[in-house]
C-alpha positions in Angstrom: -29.0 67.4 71.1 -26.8 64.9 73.0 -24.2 62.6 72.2 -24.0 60.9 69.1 -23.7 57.2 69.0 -21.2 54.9 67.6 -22.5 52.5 64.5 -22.4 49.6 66.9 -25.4 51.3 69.3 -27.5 51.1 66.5 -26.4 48.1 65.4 -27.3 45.9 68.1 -30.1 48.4 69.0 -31.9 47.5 65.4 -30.4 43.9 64.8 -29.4 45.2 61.6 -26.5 44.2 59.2 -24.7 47.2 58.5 -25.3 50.7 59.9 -24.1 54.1 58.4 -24.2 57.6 58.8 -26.6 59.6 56.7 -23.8 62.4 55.7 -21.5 59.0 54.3 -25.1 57.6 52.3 -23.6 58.6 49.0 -20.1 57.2 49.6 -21.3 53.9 51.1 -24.3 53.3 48.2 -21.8 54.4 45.3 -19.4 51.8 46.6 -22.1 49.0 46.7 -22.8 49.5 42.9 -26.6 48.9 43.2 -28.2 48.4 39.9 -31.4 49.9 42.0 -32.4 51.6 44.7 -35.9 50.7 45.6 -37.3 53.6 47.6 -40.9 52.9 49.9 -43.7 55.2 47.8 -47.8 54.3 48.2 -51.0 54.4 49.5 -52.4 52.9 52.9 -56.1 51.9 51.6 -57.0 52.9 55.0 -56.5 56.5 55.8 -55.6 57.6 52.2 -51.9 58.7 53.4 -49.5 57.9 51.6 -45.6 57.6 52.8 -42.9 59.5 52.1 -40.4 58.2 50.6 -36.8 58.3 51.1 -34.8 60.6 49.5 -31.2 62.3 50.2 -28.9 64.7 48.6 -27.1 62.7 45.5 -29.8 60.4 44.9 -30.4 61.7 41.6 -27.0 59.8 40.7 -28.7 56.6 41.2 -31.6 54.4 39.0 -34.5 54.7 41.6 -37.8 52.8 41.5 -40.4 53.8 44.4 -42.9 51.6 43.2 -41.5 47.8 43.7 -41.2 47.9 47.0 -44.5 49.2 48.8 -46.6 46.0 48.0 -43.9 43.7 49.2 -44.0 45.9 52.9 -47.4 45.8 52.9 -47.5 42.1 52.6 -45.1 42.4 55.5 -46.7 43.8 57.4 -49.9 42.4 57.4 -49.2 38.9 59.0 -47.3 39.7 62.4 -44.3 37.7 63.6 -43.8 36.4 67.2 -42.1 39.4 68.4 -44.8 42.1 67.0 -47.5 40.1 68.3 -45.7 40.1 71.7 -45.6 44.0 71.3 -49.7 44.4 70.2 -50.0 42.1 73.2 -48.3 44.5 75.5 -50.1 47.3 74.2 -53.4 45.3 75.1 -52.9 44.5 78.2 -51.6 48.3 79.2 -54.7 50.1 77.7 -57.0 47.1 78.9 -55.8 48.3 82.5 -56.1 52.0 81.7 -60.1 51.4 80.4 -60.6 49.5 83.6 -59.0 52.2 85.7 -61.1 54.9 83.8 -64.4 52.9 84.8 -63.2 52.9 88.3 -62.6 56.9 88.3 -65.3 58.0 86.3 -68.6 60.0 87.9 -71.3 61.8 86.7 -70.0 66.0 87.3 -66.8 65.5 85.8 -65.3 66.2 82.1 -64.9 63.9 79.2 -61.6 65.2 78.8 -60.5 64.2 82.3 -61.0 60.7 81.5 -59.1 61.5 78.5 -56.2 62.6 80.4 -56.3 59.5 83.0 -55.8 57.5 80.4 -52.9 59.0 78.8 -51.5 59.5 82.5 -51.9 55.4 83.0 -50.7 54.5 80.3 -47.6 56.7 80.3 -46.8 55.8 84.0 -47.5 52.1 84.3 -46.5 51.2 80.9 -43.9 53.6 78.8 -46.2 55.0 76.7 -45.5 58.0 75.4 -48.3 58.5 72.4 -52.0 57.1 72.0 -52.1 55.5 68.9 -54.9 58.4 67.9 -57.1 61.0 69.3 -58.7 59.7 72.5 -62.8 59.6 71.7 -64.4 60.2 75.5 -68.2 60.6 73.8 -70.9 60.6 76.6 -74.7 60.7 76.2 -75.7 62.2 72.6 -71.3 62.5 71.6 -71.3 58.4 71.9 -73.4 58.5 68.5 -70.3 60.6 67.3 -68.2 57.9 65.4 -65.0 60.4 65.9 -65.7 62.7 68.3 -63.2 64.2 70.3 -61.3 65.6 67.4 -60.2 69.6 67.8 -64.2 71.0 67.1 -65.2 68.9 69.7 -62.5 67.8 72.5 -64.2 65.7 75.1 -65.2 68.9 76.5 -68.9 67.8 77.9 -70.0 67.5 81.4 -70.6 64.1 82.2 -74.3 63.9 83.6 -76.3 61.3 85.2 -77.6 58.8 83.3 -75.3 58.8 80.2 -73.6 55.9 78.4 -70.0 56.8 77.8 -68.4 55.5 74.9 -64.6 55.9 75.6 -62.5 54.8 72.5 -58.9 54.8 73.4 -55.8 53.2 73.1 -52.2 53.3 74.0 -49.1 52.9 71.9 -46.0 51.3 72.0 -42.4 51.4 70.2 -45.0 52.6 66.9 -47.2 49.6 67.5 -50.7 50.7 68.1 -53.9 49.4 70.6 -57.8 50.2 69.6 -60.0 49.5 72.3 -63.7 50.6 73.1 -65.8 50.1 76.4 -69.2 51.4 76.6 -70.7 51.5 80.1 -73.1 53.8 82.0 -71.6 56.8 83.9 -73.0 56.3 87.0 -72.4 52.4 87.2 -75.9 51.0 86.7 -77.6 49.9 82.9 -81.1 51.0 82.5 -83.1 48.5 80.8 -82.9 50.6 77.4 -79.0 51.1 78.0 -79.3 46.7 78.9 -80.6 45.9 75.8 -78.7 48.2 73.2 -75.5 47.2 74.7 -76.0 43.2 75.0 -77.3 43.5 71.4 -74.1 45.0 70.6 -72.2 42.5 73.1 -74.2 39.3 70.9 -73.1 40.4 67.6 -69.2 40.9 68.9 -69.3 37.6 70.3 -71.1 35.8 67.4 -68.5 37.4 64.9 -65.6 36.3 66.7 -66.4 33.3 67.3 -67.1 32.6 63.8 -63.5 34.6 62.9 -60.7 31.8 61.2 -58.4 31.8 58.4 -60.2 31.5 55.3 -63.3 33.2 56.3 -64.5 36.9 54.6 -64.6 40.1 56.2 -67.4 40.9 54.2 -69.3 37.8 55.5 -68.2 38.9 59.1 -70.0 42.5 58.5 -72.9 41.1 57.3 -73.3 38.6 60.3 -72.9 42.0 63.1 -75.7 44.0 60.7 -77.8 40.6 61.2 -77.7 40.4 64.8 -78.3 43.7 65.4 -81.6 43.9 63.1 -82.3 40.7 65.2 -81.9 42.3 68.7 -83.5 45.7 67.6 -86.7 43.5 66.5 -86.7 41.8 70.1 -86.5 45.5 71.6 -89.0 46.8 69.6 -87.1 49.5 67.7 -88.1 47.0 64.5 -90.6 44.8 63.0 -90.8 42.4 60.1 -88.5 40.0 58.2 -84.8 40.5 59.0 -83.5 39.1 55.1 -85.4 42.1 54.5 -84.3 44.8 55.7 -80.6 43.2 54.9 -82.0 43.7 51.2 -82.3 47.5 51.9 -79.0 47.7 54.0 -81.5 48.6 57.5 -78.3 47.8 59.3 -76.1 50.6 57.9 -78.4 53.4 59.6 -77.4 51.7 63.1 -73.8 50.5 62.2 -72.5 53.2 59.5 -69.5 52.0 59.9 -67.2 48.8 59.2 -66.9 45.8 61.4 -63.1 46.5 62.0 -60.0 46.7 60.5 -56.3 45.8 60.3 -54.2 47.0 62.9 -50.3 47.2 63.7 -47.9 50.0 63.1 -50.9 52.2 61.9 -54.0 52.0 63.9 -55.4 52.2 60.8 -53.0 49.5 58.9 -52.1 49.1 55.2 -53.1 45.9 53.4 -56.6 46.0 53.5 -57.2 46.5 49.8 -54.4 45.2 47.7 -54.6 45.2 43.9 -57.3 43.6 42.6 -59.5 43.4 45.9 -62.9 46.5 45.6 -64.7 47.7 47.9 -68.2 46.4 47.6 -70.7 49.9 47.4 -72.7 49.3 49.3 -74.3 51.2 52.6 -72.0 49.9 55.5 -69.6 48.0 53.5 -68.4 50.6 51.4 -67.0 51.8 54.8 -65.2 48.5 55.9 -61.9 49.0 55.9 -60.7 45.8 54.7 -61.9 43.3 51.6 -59.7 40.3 51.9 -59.6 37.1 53.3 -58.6 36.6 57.0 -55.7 34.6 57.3 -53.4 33.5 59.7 -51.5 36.2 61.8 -53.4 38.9 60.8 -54.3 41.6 63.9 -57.4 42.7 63.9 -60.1 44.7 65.5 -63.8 43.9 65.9 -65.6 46.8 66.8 -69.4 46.7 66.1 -71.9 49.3 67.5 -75.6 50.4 67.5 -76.0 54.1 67.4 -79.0 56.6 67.1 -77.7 59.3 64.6 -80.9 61.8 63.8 -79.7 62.5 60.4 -79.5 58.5 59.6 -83.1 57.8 61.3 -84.5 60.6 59.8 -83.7 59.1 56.1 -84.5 55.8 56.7 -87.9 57.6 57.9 -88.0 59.4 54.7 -87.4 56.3 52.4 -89.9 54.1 52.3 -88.0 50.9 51.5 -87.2 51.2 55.3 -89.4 52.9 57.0 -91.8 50.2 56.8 -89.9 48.3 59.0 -89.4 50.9 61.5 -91.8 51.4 64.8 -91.0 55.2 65.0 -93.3 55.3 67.9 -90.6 52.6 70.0 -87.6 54.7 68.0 -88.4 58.3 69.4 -87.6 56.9 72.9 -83.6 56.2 71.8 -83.5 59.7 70.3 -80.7 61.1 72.1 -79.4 57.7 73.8 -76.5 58.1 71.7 -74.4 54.8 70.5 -72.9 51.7 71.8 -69.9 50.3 70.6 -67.4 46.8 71.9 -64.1 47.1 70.4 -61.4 44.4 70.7 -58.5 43.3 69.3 -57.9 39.8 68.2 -55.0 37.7 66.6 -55.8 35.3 64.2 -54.6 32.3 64.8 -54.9 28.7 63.3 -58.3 27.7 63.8 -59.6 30.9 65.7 -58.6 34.0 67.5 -56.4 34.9 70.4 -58.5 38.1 72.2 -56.3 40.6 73.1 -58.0 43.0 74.9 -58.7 42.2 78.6 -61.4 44.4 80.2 -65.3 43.5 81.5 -67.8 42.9 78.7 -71.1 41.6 80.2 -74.0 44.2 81.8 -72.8 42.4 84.4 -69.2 41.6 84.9 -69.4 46.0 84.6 -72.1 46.9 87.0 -70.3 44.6 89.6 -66.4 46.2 89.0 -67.8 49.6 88.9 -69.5 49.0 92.3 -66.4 48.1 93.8 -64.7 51.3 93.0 -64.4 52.6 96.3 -61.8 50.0 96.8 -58.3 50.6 95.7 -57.3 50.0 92.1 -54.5 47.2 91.9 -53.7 47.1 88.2 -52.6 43.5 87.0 -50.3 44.5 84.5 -46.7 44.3 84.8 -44.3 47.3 85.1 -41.7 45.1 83.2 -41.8 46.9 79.8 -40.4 45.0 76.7 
């Protein structure tokens, strides 16, 4: 396995106190005398794992409480200090460069899961990165209304024709901290008119949420604004007619946005804090899917990640129930059937009065027709090889 390193690698390495070897644990606690040892045990609100705490041989010799500590790292964790944020922005600006590179490369005739693997090659070679941060999602035509596809039943494995959106959800990681970035675009460079107007619906709602994103401000109140513009956009398409407060009332917007707005994001992509104690999720259609409850504050990382997707099953209840199908022209609807989904995922700081965006790559219809044209030129990435 290699050479084993003196106490004082990892000492500097980790900035650390004191460092021992794991065979001396016993030794070096029993000589400390510790009233406690608090061992990390609990639940990430997010994905339902919960950690594994520490444990070692001898430990039964000791009082242990795994209970005390969890909610203090939590806490922790949630608001970022200079350096993390310095790592998320790394991580940003890597897998911002790697999107832009994939919408360079990618043509119809060619597999999701090469896209996929162009983006783990970029961000490995350009910028250290061993791991995504979770399984790459390379959906194209009907697979972009998949919230998680490319999982093991289905791994980016379609051929990429003419005319699709793609929906590539990707990101790299970094020394454990993660990225969560989505671009949707058209495969073969150019928006349709019905492609135009899903995504700059989407595109409005992203951009009116984080605009309106400051301490103090809830993440409840930020879902509710991305439902309202989209019900608003899919009236001015057609898709819809009627009174928008309306359809809010029967949760319209969860059968195009079944998901949250966003979450919290750090050393999980997924990250812990989002419900402490005493903070529910509200059940409601939509909401009961946000991952967090809280109050934004300061120093929280974030992602903003609405969407507007055509899921059969979904349309084809609202259809059934009346409370919604009243609002719904199925005649404009059965057009989109198969168009798949849209989503705009970025990741933001919060900062004192606002946000610091993150992510870096081309959002309008036409800041992305215009870079994809150019792709017969030579892609000159901007990021910098210096790693942290």
């Amino acid at each position: 396995m290699g050479e084993i390193f003196k106490k004082e690698h990892f000492k500097e390495k980790y900035a650390v106190d004191e460092v021992q070897y794991t065979c001396d644990i016993v030794d070096a606690l029993s000589n400390l005398k510790p009233a406690m040892l608090l061992t990390l045990r609990g639940q990430n609100t997010d994905s339902g794992s919960t950690c594994r705490e520490a444990s070692f041989e001898g430990i039964s010799g000791f009082q242990v409480n795994n209970t005390l500590l969890h909610p203090v790292i939590v806490e922790c964790r949630l608001i970022k200090t200079d350096m993390e944020l310095e790592v998320l922005r790394y991580t940003n600006r890597v897998s911002s460069e790697a999107h832009k590179m994939i919408m360079k490369h990618v043509k119809p005739g060619q597999k999701e899961y090469e896209m996929e693997s162009l983006f783990q090659h970029y961000c490995y070679t350009k910028g250290g990165m061993r791991h995504t941060s979770y399984t790459c999602i390379c959906g194209t035509g009907h697979n972009s209304s998949v919230l998680h596809y490319g999982h093991a039943g289905a791994p980016n494995d379609k051929l990429i024709s003419d005319g699709d959106m793609c929906l590539f959800d990707m990101g790299g990681e970094y020394y454990c901290y993660s990225s969560d970035i989505t671009c949707s675009f058209p495969a073969n460079g150019k928006f349709t008119p019905d492609q135009r107007a899903v995504y700059e619906a989407v595109l409005k709602s992203s951009r009116t949420v984080m605009a309106a994103i400051e301490p103090g401000v809830k993440w409840t109140d930020m879902h509710r604004m991305a439902d309202k513009v989209h019900l608003e956009e899919l009236v001015k398409i057609g898709i819809l007619n009627g009174s928008v407060e309306d359809m809010m009332k029967v949760h319209l917007g969860s059968v195009f946005m079944p998901h949250g707005l966003g979450h919290l994001l750090g050393i999980d992509v997924h990250d812990v804090g989002g419900y402490p104690e005493g903070v529910e999720r509200i059940d409601e259609p939509g909401l009961k899917s946000l991952r967090m409850g809280r109050l934004v504050r300061e120093r929280m990382v974030l992602t903003v990640e609405p969407g507007i997707y055509f899921i059969n099953h979904l349309l084809d209840q609202a259809l059934a129930n009346s409370s919604q199908s009243c609002f719904i022209n199925n005649q404009v609807l059965a057009r989109f059937r198969g168009f798949g989904g849209v989503r705009i995922e970025d990741d933001i700081a919060v900062t004192a009065d606002g946000i610091e965006l993150l992510t870096c790559v081309p959002r309008t219809v036409e800041e992305i027709e215009a870079f994809m044209a150019d792709s017969a030129k030579t892609f000159s990435p901007v990021v910098s090889s210096e790693r942290l």
